[in-house]
FIKOLZA-1660 file (N, C-alpha, C; in steps of 0.1 Angstrom, whole numbers, plus 5000, padded with zeros to 4 digits):
% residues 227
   i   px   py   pz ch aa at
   1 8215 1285 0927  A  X  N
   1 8223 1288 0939  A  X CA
   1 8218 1281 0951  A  X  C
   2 8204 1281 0953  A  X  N
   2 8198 1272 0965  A  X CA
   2 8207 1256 0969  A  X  C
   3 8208 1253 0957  A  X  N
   3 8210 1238 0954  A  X CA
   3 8226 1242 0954  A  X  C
   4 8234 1244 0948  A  X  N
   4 8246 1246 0950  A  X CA
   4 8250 1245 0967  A  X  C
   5 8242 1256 0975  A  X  N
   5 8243 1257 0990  A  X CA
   5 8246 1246 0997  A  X  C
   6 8225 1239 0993  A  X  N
   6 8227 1226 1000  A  X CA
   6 8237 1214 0996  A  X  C
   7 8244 1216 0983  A  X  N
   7 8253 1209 0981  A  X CA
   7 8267 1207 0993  A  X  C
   8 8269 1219 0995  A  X  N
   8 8283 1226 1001  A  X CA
   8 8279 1220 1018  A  X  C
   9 8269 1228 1020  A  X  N
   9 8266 1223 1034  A  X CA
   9 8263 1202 1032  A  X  C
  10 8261 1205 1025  A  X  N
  10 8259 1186 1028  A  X CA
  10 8274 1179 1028  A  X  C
  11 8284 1183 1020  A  X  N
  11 8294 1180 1022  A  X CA
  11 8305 1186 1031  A  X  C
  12 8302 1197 1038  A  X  N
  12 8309 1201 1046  A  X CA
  12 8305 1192 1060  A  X  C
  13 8291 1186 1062  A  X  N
  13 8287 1178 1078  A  X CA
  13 8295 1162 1069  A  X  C
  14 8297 1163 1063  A  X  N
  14 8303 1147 1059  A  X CA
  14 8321 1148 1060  A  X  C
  15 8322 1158 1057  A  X  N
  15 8338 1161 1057  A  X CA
  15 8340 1158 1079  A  X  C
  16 8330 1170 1080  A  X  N
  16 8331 1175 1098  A  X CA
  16 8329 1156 1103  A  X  C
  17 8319 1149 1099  A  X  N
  17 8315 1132 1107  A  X CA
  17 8323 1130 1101  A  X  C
  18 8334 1131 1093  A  X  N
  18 8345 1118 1090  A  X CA
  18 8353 1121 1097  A  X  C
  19 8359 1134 1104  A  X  N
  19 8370 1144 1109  A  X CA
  19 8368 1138 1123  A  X  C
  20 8355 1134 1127  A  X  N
  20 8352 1132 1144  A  X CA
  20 8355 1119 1145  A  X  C
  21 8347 1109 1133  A  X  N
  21 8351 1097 1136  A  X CA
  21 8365 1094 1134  A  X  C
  22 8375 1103 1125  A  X  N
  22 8389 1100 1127  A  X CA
  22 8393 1101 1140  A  X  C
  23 8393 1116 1145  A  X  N
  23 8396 1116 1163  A  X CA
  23 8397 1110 1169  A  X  C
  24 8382 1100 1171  A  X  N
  24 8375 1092 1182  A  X CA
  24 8382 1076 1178  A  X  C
  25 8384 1075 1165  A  X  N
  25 8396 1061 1159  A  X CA
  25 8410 1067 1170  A  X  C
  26 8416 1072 1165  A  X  N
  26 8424 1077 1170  A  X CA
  26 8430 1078 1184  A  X  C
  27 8420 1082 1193  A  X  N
  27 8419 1082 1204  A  X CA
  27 8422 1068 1214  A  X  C
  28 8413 1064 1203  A  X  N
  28 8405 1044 1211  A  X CA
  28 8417 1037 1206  A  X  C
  29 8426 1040 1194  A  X  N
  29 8440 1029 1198  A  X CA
  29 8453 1039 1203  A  X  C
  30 8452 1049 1207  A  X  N
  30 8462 1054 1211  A  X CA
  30 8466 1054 1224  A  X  C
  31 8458 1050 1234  A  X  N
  31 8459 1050 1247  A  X CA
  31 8462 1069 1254  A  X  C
  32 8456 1074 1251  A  X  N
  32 8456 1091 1255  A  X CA
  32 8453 1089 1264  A  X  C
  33 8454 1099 1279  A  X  N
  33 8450 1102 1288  A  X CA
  33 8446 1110 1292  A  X  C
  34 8447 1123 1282  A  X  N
  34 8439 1135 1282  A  X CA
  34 8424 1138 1293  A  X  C
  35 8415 1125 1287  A  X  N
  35 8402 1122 1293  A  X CA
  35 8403 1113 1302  A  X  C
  36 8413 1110 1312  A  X  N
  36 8416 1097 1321  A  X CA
  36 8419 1100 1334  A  X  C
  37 8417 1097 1345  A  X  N
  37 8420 1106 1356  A  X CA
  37 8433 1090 1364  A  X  C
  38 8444 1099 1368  A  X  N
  38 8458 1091 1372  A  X CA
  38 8466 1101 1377  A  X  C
  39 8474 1095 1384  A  X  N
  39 8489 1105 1390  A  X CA
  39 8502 1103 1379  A  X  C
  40 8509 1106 1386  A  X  N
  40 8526 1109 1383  A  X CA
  40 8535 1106 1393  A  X  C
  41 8543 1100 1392  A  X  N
  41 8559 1098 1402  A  X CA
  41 8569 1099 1390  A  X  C
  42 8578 1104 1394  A  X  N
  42 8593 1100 1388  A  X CA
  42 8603 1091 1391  A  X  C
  43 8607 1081 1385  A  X  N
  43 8617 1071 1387  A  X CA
  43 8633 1079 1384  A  X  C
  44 8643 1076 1393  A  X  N
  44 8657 1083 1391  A  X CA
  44 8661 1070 1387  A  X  C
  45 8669 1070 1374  A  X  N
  45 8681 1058 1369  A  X CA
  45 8693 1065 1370  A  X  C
  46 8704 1056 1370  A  X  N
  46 8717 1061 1366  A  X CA
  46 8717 1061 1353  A  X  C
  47 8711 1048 1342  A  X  N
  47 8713 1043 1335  A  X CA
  47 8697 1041 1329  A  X  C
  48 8690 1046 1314  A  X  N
  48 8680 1041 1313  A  X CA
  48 8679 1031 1299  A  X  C
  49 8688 1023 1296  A  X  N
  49 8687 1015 1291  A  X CA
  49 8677 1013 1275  A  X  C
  50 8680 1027 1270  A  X  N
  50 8676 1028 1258  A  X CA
  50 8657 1036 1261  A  X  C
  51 8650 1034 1273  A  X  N
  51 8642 1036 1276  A  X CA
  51 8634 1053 1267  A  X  C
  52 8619 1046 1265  A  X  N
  52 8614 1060 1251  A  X CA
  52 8604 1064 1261  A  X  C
  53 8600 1080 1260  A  X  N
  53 8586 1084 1260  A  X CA
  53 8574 1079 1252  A  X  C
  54 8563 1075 1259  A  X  N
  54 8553 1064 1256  A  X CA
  54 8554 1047 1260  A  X  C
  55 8566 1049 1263  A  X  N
  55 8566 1029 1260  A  X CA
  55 8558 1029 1276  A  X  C
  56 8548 1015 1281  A  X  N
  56 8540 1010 1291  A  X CA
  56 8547 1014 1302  A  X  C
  57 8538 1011 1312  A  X  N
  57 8543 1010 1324  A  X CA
  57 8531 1002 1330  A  X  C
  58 8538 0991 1338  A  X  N
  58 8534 0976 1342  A  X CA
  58 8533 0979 1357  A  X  C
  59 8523 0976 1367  A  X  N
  59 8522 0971 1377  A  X CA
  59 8522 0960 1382  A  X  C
  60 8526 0951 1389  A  X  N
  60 8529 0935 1390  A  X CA
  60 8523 0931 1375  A  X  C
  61 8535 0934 1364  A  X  N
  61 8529 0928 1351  A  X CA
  61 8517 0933 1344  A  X  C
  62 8509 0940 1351  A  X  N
  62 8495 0945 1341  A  X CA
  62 8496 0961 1338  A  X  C
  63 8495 0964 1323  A  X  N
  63 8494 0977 1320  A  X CA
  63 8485 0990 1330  A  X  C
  64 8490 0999 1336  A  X  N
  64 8489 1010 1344  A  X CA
  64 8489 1021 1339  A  X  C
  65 8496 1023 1330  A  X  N
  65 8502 1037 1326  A  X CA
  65 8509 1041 1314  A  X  C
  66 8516 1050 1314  A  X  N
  66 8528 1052 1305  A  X CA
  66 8537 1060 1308  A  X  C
  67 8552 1057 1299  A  X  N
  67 8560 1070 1302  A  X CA
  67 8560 1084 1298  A  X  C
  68 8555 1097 1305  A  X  N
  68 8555 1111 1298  A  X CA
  68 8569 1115 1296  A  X  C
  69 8580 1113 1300  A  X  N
  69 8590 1119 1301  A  X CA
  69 8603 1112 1300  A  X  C
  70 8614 1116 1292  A  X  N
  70 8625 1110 1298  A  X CA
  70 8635 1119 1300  A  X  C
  71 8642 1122 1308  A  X  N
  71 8653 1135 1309  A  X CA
  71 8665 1130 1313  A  X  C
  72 8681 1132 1306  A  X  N
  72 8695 1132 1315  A  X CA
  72 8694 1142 1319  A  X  C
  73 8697 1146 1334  A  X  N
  73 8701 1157 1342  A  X CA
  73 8716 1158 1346  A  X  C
  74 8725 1165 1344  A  X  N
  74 8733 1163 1350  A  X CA
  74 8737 1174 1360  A  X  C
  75 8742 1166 1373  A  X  N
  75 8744 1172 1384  A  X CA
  75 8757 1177 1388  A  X  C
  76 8760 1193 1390  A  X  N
  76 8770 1196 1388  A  X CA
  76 8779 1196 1398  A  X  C
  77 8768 1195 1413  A  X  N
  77 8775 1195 1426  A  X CA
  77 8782 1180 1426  A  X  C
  78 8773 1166 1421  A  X  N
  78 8776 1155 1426  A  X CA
  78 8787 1151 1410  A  X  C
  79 8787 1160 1402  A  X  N
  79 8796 1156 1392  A  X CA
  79 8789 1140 1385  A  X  C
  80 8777 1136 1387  A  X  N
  80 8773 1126 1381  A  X CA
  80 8760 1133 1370  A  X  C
  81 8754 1122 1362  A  X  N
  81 8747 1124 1354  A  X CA
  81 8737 1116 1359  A  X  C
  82 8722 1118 1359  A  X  N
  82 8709 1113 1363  A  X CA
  82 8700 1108 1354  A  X  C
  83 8693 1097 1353  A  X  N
  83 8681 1096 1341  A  X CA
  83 8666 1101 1349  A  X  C
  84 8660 1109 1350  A  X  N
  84 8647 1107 1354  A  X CA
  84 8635 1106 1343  A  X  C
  85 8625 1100 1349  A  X  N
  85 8615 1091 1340  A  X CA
  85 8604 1095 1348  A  X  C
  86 8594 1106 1340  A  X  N
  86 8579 1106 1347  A  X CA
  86 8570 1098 1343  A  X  C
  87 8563 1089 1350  A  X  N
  87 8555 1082 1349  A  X CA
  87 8541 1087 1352  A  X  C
  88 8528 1081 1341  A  X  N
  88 8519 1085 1342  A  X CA
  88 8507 1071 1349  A  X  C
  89 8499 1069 1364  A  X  N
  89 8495 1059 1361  A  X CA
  89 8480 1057 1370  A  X  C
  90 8474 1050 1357  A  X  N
  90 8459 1056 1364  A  X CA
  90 8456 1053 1371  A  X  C
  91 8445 1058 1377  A  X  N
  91 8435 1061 1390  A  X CA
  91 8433 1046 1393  A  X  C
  92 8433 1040 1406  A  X  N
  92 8431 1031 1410  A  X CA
  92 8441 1025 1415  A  X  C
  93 8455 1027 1404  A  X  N
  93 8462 1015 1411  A  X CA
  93 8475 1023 1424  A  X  C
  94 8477 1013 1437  A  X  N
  94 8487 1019 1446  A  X CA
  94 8501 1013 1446  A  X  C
  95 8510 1021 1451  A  X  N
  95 8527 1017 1446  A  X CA
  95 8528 1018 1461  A  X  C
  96 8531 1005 1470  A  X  N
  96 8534 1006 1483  A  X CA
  96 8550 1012 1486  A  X  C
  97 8553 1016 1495  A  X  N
  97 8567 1021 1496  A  X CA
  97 8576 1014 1490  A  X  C
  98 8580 1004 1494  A  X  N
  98 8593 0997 1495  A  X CA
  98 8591 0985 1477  A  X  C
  99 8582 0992 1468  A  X  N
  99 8580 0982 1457  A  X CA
  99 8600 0990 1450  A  X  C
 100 8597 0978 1441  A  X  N
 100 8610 0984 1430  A  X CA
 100 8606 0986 1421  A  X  C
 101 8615 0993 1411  A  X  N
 101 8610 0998 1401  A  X CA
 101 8624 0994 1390  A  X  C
 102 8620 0982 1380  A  X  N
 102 8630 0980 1372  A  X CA
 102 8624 0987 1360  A  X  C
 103 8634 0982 1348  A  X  N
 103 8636 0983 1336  A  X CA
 103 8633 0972 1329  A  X  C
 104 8626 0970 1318  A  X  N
 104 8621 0952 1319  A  X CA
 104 8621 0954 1302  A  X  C
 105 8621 0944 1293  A  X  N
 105 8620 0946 1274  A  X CA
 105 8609 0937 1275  A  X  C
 106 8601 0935 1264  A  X  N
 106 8590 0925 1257  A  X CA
 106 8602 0922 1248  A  X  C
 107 8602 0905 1253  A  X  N
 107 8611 0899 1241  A  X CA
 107 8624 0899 1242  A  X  C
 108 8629 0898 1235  A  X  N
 108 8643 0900 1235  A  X CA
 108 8647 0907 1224  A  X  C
 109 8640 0914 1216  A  X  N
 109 8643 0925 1208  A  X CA
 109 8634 0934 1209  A  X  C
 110 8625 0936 1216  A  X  N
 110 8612 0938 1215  A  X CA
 110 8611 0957 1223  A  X  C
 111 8600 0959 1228  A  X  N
 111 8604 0974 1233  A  X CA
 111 8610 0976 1253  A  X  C
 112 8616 0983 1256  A  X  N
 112 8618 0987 1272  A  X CA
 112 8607 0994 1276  A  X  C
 113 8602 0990 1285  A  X  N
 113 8595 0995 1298  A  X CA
 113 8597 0993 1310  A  X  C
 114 8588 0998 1319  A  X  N
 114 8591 1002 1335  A  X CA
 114 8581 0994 1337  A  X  C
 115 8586 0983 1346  A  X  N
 115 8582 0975 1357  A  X CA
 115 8582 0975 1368  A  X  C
 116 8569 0979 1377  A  X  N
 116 8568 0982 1390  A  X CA
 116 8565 0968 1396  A  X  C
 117 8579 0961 1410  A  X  N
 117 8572 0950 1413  A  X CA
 117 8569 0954 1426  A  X  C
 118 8557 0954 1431  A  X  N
 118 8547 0958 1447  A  X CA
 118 8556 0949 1456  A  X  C
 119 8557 0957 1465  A  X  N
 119 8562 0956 1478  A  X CA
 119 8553 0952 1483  A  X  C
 120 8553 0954 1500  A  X  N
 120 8544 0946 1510  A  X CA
 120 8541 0959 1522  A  X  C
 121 8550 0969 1518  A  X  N
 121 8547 0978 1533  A  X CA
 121 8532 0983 1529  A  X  C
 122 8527 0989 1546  A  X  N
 122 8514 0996 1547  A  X CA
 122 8516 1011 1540  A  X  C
 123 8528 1017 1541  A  X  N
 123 8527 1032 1535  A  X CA
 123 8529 1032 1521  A  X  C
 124 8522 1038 1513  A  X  N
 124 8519 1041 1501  A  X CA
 124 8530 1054 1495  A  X  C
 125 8534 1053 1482  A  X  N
 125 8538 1066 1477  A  X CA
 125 8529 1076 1474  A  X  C
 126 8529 1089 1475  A  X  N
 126 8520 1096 1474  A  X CA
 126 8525 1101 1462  A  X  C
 127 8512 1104 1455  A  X  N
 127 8516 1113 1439  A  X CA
 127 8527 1123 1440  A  X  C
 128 8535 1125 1429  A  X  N
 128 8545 1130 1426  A  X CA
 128 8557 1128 1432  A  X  C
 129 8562 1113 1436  A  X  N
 129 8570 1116 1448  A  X CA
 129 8579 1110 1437  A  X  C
 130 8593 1106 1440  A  X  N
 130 8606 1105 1433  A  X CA
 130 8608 1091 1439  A  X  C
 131 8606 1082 1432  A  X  N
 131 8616 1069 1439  A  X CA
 131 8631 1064 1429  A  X  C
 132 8639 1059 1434  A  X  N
 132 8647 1054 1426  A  X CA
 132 8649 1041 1421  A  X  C
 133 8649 1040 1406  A  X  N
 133 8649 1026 1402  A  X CA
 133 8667 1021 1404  A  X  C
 134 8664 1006 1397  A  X  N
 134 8673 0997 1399  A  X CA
 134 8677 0999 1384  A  X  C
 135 8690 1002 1382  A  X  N
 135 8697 1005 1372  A  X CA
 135 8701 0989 1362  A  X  C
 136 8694 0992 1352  A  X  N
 136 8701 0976 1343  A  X CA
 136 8713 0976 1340  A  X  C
 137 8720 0963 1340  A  X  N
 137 8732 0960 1332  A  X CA
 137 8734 0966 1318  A  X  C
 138 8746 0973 1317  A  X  N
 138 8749 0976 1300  A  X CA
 138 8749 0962 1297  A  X  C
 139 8748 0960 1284  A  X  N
 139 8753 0949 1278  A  X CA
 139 8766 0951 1269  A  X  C
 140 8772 0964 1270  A  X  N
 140 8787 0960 1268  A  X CA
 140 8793 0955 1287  A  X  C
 141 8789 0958 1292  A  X  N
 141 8795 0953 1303  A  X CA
 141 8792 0937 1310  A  X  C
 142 8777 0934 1297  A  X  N
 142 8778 0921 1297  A  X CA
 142 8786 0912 1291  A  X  C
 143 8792 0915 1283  A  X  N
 143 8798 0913 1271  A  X CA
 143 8814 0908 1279  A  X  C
 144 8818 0924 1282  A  X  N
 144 8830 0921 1289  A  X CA
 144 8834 0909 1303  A  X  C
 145 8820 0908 1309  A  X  N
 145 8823 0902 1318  A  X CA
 145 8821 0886 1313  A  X  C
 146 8810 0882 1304  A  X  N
 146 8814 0871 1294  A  X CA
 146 8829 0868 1289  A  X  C
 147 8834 0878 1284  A  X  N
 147 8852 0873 1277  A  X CA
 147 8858 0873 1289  A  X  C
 148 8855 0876 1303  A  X  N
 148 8867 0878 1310  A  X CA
 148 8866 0863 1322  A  X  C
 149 8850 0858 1318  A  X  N
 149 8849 0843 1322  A  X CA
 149 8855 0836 1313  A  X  C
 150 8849 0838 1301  A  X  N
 150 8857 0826 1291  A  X CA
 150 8875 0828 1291  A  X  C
 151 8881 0836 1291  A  X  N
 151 8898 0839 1297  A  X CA
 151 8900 0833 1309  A  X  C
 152 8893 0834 1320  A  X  N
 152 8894 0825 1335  A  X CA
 152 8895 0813 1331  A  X  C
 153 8887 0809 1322  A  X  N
 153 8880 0793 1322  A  X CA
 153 8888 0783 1309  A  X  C
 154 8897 0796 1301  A  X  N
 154 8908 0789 1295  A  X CA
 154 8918 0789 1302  A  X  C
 155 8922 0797 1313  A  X  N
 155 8935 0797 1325  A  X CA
 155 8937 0785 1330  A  X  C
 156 8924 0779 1337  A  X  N
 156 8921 0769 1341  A  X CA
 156 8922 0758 1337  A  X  C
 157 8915 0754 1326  A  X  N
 157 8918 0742 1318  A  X CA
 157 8930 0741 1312  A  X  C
 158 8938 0750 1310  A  X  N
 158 8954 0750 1307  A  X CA
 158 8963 0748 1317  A  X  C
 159 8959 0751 1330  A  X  N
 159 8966 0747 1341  A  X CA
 159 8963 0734 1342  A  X  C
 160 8948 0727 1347  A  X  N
 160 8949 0713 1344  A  X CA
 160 8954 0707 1337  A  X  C
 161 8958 0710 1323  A  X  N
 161 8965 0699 1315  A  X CA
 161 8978 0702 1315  A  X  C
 162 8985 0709 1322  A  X  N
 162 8998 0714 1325  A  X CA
 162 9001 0705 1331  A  X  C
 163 8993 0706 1343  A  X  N
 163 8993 0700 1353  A  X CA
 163 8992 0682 1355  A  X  C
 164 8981 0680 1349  A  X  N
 164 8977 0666 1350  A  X CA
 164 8988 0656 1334  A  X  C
 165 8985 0664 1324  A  X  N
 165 8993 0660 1308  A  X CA
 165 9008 0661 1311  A  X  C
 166 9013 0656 1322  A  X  N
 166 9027 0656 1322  A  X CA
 166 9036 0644 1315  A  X  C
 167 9049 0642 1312  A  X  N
 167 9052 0630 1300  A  X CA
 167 9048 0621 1308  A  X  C
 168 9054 0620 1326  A  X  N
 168 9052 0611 1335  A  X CA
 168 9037 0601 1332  A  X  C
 169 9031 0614 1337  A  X  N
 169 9014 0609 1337  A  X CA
 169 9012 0598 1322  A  X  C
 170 9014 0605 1310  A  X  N
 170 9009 0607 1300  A  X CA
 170 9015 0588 1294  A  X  C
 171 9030 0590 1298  A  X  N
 171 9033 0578 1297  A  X CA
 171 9027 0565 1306  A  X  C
 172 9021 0567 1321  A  X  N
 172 9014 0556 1329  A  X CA
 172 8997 0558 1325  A  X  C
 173 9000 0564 1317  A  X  N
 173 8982 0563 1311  A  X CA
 173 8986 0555 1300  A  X  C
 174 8996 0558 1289  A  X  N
 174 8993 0549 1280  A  X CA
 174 8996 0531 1281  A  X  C
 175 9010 0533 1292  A  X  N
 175 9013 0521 1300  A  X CA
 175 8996 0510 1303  A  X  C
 176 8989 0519 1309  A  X  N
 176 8977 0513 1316  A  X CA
 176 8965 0511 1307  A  X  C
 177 8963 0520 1298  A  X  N
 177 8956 0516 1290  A  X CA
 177 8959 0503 1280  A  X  C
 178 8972 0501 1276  A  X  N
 178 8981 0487 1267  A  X CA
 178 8976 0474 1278  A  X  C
 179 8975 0478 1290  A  X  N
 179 8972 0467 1298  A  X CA
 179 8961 0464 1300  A  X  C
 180 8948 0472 1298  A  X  N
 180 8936 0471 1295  A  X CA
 180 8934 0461 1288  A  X  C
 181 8937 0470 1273  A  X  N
 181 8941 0463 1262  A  X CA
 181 8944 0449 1257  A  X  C
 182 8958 0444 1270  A  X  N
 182 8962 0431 1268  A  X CA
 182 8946 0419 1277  A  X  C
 183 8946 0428 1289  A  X  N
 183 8932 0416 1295  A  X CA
 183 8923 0412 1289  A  X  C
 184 8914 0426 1278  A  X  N
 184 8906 0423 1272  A  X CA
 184 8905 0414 1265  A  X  C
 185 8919 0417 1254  A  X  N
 185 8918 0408 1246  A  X CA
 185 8921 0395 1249  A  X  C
 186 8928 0386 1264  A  X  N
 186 8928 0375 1269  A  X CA
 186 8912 0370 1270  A  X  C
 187 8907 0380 1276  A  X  N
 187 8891 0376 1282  A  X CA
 187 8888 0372 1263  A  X  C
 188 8889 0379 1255  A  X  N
 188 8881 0375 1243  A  X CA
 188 8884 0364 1242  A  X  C
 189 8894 0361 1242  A  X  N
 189 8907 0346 1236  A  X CA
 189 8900 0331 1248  A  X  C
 190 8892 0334 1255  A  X  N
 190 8890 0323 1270  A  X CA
 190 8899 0324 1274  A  X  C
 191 8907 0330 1276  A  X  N
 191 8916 0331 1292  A  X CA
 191 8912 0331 1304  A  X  C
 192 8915 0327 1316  A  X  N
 192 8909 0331 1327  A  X CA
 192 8897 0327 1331  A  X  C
 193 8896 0332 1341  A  X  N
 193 8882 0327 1348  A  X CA
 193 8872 0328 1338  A  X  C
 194 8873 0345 1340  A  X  N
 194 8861 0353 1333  A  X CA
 194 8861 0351 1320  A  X  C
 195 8873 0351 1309  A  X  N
 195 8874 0348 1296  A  X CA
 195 8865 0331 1296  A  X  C
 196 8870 0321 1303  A  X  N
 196 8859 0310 1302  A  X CA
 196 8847 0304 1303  A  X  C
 197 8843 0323 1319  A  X  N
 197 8825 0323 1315  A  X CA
 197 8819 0328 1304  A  X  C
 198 8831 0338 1299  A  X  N
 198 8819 0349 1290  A  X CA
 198 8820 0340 1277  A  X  C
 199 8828 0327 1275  A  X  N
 199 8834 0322 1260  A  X CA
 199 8827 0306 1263  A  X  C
 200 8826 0298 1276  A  X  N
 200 8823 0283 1272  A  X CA
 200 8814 0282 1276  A  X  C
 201 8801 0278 1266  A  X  N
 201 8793 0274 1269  A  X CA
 201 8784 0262 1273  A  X  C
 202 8789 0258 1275  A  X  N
 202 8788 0242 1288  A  X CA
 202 8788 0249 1300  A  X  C
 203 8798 0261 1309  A  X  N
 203 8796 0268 1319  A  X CA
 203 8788 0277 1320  A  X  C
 204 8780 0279 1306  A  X  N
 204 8769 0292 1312  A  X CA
 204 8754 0280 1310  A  X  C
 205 8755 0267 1306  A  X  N
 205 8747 0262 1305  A  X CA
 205 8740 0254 1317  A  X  C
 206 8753 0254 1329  A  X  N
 206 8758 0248 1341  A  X CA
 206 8750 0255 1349  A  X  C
 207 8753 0270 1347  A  X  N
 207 8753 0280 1359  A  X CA
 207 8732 0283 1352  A  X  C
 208 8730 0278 1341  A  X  N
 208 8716 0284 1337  A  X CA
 208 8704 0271 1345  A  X  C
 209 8716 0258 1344  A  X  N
 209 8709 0246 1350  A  X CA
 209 8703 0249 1365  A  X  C
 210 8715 0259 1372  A  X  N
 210 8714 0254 1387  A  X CA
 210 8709 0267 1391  A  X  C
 211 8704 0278 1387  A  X  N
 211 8697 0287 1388  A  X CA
 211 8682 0285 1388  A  X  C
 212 8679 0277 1380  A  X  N
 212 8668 0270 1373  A  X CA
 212 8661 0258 1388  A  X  C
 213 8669 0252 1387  A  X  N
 213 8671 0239 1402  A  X CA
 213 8666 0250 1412  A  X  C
 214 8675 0260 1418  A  X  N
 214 8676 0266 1428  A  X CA
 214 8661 0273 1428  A  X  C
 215 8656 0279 1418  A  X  N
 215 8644 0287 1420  A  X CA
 215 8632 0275 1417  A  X  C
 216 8635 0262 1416  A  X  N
 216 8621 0250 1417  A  X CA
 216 8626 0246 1430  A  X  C
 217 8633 0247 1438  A  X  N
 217 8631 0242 1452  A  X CA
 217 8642 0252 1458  A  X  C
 218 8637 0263 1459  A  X  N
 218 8649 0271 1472  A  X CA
 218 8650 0265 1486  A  X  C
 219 8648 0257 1487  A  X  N
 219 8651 0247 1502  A  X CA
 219 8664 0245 1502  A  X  C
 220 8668 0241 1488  A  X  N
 220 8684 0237 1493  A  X CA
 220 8689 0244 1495  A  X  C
 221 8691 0260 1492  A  X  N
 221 8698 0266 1497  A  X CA
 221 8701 0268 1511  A  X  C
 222 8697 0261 1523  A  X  N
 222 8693 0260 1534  A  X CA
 222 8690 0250 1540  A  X  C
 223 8696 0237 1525  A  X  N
 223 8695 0223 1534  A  X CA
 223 8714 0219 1539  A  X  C
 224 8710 0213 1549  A  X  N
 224 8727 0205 1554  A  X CA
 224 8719 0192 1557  A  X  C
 225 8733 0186 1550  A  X  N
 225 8731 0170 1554  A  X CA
 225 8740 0166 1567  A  X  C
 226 8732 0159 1572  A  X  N
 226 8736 0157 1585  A  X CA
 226 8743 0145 1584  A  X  C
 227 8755 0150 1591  A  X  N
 227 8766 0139 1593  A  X CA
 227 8768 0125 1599  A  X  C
% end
């Protein structure tokens, strides 16, 4: 029976130090605050953007806190609906008055959180106070105002070519282009001035000679013979 005892008790302090160091694991990647000394403010949204209890909360970009709360309230006098968001954020850091307070994702699929960007005023928020964030874009209303650019921007280019693609036009463009057409192919053939520089070679041999002349004695460009 002795031995049975010390069996039981030896395995019960091994069960208890496995139970603590689970806690204490636990604890150290969970970010609790239980043991952590910080305030609280509430952010008001119209709109919170999918926003969870726990996701960060950032002070100019560096982790501060988290979210404890999220609530829709709806207001029966103003006939609107409210998001408020308590925030938890530790000891040390200050939220000047006039900072804002967005809605911000990691990534582009990634999680929402509250982004506090610091203001500049001397007065401080005092714990528990209520400020109002800046409400994000739905993205169906991104969406919509995307199709209702791309419908503007086909209005447009249909009016241009309404406008400019008339037979008029259409026929002195092709008129002008056939005449392109005919010079070039003159200039290929040596026609012309330019058809004779870009085609005989004795005149580009001429013009290579006296370029040549001109840059072993630039005096003449600036001699006159005297009459």
């Amino acid at each position: 029976m002795p031995h049975e005892s010390n069996l039981e008790v030896k395995v019960g302090m091994f069960v208890a130090g496995a139970l603590i160091c689970l806690t204490a694991f636990v604890f150290s990647i969970s970010d609790f605050s239980v043991f952590r000394k910080g305030d609280t403010w509430q952010v008001i949204f119209r709109y919170a953007d999918g926003l969870k209890k726990g996701a960060p909360v950032r002070l100019a970009g560096v982790d501060a806190g988290h979210i404890r709360a999220v609530k829709a309230v709806y207001d029966k006098a103003a006939r609107t609906t409210a998001v408020t968001v308590d925030i938890w954020i530790e000891a040390g850091h200050s939220i000047p008055e006039d900072s804002h307070v967005v809605i911000n994702q990691l990534g582009l699929l990634g999680e929402k959180y509250i982004e506090i960007l610091p203001g500049s005023a001397a007065l401080l928020l005092p714990p528990g106070a209520a400020v109002r964030g800046e409400d994000p874009v739905p993205m169906e209303s991104l969406m919509k105002m995307a199709g209702s650019l791309g419908g503007k921007i086909e209005t447009t280019l249909n009016g241009i070519n309404n406008g400019l693609l008339t037979p008029a036009n259409t026929s002195a463009l092709a008129v002008s282009l056939s005449n392109i057409a005919a010079v070039t192919g003159a200039m290929k053939d040596g026609q012309g001035t330019v058809g004779m520089l870009l085609n005989d070679p004795a005149i580009f041999r001429n013009l290579d000679d006296m370029t040549a002349d001109l840059k072993a004695n630039p005096w003449k460009l600036f001699y006159r013979p005297r009459k």
